[in-house]
N, C-alpha and C positions, 0 to 999 in steps of 0.2 A: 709337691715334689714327690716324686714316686719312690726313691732311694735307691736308682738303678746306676743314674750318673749323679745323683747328688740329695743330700738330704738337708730339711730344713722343719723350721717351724714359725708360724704364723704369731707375731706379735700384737700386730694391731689391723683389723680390718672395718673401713666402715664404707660400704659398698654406696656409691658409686667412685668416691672420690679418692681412696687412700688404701692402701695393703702395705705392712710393712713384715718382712719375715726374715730368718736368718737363711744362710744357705753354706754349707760345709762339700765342696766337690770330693766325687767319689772315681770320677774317669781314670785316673793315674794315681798314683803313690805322690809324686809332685806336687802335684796341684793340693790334694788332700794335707799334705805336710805344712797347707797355708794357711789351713784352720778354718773359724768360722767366720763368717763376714755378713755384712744386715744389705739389704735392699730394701729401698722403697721406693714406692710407686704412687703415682701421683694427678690424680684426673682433672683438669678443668675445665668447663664447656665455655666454646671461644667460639659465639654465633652459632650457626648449625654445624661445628667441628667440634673437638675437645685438642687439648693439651695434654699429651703425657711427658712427665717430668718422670725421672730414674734417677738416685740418689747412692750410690753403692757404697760402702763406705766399712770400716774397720780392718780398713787393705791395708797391713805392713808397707812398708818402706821396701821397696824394690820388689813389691810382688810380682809373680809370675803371672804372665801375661797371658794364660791360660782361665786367668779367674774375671777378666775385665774385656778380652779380645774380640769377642761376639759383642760388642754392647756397638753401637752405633757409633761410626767415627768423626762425629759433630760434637763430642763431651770434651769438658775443658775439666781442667784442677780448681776448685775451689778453693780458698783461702784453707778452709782446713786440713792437715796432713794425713793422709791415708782414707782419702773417699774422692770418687768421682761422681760427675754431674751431667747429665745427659735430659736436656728440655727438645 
């Protein structure tokens, strides 16, 4: 993340299959006000394709839909409060 529209840091990376990092947005005052939130990422090779799985998670309760709105509209809620899931 470059720190233009949002800054994070990198927890776990182990290349091919997993990056997990934090991500704090920086575009508005709003969104920024939501704090920091974790992503991870998730690779599996499915034949000559791969799987990515997107896990977003440390989302407040009623977050603004500024921090989740680009992610792909095939994610459901998982059992746990304040993280979405997009395979």
């Amino acid at each position: 993340m470059n720190g233009s529209l949002d800054t994070g840091t990198v927890l776990e990376a182990d290349p091919p299959r997993k990056l997990v990092m934090t991500m704090t947005t920086r575009w508005d005052e709003e969104a920024t006000a939501e704090g920091e939130t974790r992503i991870a990422y998730g690779i599996v090779q499915v034949g000559n394709s791969c799987q990515l799985t997107v896990i977003h998670d440390l989302l407040r309760d009623g977050v603004n839909g500024q921090l989740y709105g680009g992610w792909l509209e095939t994610g459901e809620r998982p059992g746990a409060p304040g993280s979405l899931r997009y395979t």
